[in-house]
N, C-alpha and C positions, 0 to 999 in steps of 0.2 A: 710478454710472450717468452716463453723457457728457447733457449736454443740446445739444451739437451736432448743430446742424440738417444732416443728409445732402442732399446736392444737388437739385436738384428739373430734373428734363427742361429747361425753360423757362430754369434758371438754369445751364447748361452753353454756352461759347460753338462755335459750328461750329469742329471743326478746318477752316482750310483746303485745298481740294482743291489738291495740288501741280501748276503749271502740266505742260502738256505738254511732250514735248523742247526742250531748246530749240533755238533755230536755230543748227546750225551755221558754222562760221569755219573759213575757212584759213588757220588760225594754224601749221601744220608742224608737226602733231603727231600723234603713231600711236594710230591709231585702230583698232581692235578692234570691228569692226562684224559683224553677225549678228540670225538670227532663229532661235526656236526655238519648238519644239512647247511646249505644257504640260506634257508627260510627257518633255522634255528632249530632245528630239531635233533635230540641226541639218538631218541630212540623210539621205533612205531609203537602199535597198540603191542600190550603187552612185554614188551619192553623189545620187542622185533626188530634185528639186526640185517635184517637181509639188504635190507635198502643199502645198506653197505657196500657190496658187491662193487665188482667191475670198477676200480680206483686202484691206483697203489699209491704207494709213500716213498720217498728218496730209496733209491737202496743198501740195503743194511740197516736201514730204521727201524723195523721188529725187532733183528736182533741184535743191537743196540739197545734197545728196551728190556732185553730178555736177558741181557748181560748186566743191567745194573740197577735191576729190580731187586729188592732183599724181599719186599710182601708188599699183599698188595690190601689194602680197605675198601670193602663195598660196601652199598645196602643192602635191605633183606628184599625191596620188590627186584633187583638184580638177582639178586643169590636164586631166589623164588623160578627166576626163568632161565636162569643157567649156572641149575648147582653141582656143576661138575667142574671142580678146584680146578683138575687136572688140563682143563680147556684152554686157561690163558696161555693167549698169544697161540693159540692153536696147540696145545698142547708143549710148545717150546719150552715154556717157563715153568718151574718148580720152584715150591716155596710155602712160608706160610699166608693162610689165607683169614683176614679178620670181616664177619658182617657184622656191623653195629645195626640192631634193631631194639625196640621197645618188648618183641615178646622172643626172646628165645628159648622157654620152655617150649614151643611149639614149631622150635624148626626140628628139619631132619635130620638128625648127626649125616653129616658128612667129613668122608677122611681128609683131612689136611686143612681145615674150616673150624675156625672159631668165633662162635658167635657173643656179641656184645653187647651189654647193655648200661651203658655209663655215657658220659660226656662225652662228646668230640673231641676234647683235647686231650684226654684222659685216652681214647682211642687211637689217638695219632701217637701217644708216649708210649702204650703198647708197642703198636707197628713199629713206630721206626727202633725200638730196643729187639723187636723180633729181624727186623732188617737188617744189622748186623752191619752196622756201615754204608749199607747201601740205602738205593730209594725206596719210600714208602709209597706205592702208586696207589693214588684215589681214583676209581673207575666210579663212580657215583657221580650224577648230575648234583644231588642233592645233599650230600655230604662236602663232597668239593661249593658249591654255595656258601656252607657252613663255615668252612674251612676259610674262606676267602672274607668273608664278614667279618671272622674275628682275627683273621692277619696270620694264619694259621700255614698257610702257603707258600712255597719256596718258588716254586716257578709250576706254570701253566701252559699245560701245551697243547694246543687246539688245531685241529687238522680242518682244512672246510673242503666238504666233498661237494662238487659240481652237480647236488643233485637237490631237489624237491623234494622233500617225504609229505610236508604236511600234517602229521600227526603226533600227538601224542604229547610226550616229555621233552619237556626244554630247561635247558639250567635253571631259570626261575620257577618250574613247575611247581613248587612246593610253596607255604606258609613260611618266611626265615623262622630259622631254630625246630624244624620240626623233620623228626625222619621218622621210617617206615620200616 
């Protein structure tokens, strides 16, 4: 029979609560940035952002993001539903903008957008020489995948909103190795 005394409440020290994100750096590094539902969803049908709504983020974390973003990499079913360069971050952030797709003879020119068709890593050497020091932020479920497969990834930052969507695209939505 052990005569060790089991812990007592009082005699347990607090784990410490882990601080929040920390504050970003434009150190020129690819960044994999995203928010997701609880039930894993990035984005509704059509790549539908509303679910979004009614959350916020630490304050100053937009612009945090907006300060040390050099460009940013999307897809083309992204680009497809909101090809307005000028939008990121709400319009806060200017820069250049790269979509890797398989057909770019059949996107729109758009101003400040250039479209790609090569390799992911080959895509990310782009960006981050268009970044100019700073981050290359992956807004793509599917690209960021990619990214992360092949160790492609500096850091990953995932926001989880207190909400349900239920639909649609989730980071593993895709085939590995396949973009759109």
């Amino acid at each position: 029979m052990s005569t060790a005394k089991s812990p007592q409440r009082g005699d347990i020290a607090p784990t410490p609560r882990p601080a929040d994100t920390e504050r970003q750096t434009a150190a020129g590094k690819v960044l994999w940035h995203f928010t997701m539902s609880l039930d894993g969803f990035v984005a509704g049908p059509g790549h539908a952002m509303d679910w979004m709504t009614g959350f916020s983020f630490r304050p100053g974390l937009v612009e945090e993001y907006v300060a040390t973003t050099g460009a940013v990499l999307g897809g083309r079913d992204g680009f497809d539903a909101f090809p307005d360069a000028g939008s990121v971050y709400g319009g806060a952030w200017e820069g250049p903008v790269f979509v890797l797709t398989h057909h770019p003879d059949d996107a729109p020119p758009a101003p400040g957008v250039t479209f790609l068709d090569c390799d992911v890593a080959e895509a990310v050497r782009i960006g981050l020489e268009a970044a100019g020091g700073k981050n290359l932020e992956v807004l793509s479920s599917t690209i960021g995948r990619q990214l992360l497969e092949r160790g492609l990834l500096d850091e990953i930052d995932l926001h989880c909103s207190a909400t349900a969507s239920g639909s649609t695209t989730t980071p593993e939505a895709s085939p590995s190795g396949s973009r759109s």
